[in-house]
N, C-alpha and C positions, 0 to 999 in steps of 0.2 A: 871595489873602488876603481876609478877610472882613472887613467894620467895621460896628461897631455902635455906638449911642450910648450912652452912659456908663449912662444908667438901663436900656435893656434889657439891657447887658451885668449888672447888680447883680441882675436878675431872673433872668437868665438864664445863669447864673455856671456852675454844676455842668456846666450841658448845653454851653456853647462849652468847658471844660475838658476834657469827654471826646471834643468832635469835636478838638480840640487834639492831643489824645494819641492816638486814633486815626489823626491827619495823619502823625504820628511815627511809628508802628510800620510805617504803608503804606510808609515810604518806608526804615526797616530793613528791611523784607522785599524792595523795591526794589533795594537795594544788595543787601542776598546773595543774589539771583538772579543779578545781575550780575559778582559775585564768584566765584560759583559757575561761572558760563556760561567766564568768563576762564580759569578753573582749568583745564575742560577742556581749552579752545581750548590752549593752553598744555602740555598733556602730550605729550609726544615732540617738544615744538619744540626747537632748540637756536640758537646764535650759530654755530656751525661753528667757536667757537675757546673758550680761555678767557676768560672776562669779563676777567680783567687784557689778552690778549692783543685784546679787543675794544674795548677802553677806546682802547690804545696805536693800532689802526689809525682809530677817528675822531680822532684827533690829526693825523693826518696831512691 
């Protein structure tokens, strides 16, 4: 995180709002790379049983 003093932030208002919002998009694009990545990892995995029947054996 960055910190600036109250006067250069009033100077400098527009330009820390768009490195702001650029910090945010970086890190949407962050997360659905990662979501993405998951999704694959994920195709043809299975639990070996039904999620109710996977639920019941970690009870055990």
């Amino acid at each position: 995180m960055k910190t600036v003093a109250v006067f250069e932030a009033q100077q400098r208002f527009s330009e820390l709002l768009a490195a702001a919002n650029q910090d945010v998009q970086d890190q949407r694009e962050r997360v659905s790379a990662a979501m993405a990545r998951l999704r694959t990892l994920r195709h043809g995995a299975s639990l070996g049983a039904t999620l109710s029947e996977a639920i019941e054996d970690g009870r055990d």
